[in-house]
C-alpha positions, 0 to 999 in steps of 0.5 A, a space after each residue: 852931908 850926904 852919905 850913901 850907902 847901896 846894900 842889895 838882895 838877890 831876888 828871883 822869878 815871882 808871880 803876881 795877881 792879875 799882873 798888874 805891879 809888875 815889881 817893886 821898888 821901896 824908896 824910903 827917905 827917911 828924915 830925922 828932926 835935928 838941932 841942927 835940921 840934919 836928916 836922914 833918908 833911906 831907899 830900899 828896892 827889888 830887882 826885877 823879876 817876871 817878865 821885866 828885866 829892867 826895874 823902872 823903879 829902881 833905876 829913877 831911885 839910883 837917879 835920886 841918889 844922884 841928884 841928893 835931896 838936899 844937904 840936910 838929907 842923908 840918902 841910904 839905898 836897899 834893894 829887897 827881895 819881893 817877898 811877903 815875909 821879908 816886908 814884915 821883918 824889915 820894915 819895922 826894923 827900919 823903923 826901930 833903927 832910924 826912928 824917921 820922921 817920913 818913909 817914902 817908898 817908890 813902885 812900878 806899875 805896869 798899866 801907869 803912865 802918870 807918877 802916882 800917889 798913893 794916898 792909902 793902904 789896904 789890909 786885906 785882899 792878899 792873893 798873889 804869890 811872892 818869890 817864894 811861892 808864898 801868900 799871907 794864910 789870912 790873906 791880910 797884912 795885920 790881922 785885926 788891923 783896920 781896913 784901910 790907912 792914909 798917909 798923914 801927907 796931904 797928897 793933893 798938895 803935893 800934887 799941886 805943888 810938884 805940878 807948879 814946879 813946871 816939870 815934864 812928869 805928869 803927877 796924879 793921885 790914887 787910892 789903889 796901890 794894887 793889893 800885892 806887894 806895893 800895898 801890902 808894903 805901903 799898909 805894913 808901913 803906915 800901920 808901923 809909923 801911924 800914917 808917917 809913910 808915902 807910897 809913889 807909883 812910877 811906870 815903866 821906863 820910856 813909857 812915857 818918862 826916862 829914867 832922868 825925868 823920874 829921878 827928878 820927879 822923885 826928887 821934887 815929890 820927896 822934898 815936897 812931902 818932907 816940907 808939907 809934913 813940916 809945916 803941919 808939925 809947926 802948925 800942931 806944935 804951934 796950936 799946942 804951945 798955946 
């Protein structure tokens, strides 16, 4: 069964270091282990703001909706405000609320021109302003946190895996989500599910891809992420039995 739900938030002007993640977007596809092997997935987003009346990133998510990740897969989508404080909030509410087994979230990157995955986040560094005029005072996600955190996903795999299916979408790997929201995001959320998160940074639309190629780019690298983290549970839980 998939079941949608579209639940958005007003969001205004906004500033950002060195210009570099024009906005963002949170796509968050969150799985649930069932008897059944049911699961569960959520997208979050903001909408657009500074000089991008168009969010990329939230358009190759709407295009995920459409196309579903898979009958197993319960696809839930949020839109956000950009703002450092509301990060804080409602990622660990998420969290609480789902108990998920992975949490994808999807940005926009001016300067890309690959779909890019973001193999860790950092903890420090925070300068730029959000929404409200507003930056962490300790310039940190978690204070006391450790510098940087991995995802438990093997991105590399994915890569690779996504690159055989034959799409026309480039996909690369990176290790620099870009110290504003997309990091400060992607950090606060491995920090919360001890590396059971996943960032993808997508470019602009038409440039190069439509919001069609995204969509099925998002939905290839998503499925991929949940079957790698899959496997390596077996694989942990098999080496445990004996």
């Amino acid at each position: 069964m998939l079941t949608k739900i579209l639940e958005k938030t007003l969001s205004g002007e906004g500033t950002f270091e060195a210009g570099l993640w024009k906005h963002l977007l949170w796509a968050e596809a969150i799985r649930n282990r069932k008897s059944n092997h049911d699961s569960n997935s959520v997208t979050w987003g903001f909408g657009p703001f500074g000089e991008h009346a168009v969010n990329a990133s939230w358009i190759a998510v709407q295009e995920l909706e459409k196309l579903g990740l898979g009958d197993d897969v319960d696809l839930h989508v949020y839109e956000v405000p950009v703002e450092y404080q509301t990060v804080q909030r409602l990622i660990p509410a998420l969290w609480k609320k789902h108990s998920p087994q992975l949490v994808v979230h999807v940005g926009v990157s001016g300067m890309a021109t690959t779909v890019t995955l973001e193999k860790c986040g950092h903890n420090v560094g925070y300068k730029g302003l959000d929404n409200c005029r507003f930056c962490p005072g300790s310039q940190c996600c978690v204070e006391g946190g450790p510098e940087c955190i991995d995802s438990i996903i093997d991105m590399d795999a994915v890569s690779s895996r996504v690159s055989a299916l034959g799409l026309d979408v480039t996909v690369t790997i990176s290790k620099d989500a870009g110290r504003y929201l997309c990091d400060f995001t992607y950090y606060t959320s491995l920090y919360q599910s001890h590396g059971r998160s996943a960032f993808v940074h997508v470019p602009p639309l038409g440039k190069p891809y439509s919001a069609e190629q995204l969509g099925r780019a998002l939905q290839a690298i998503i499925e991929e992420m949940l079957d790698v983290l899959e496997h390596s549970e077996d694989k942990i839980n098999c080496q445990h039995e004996h």
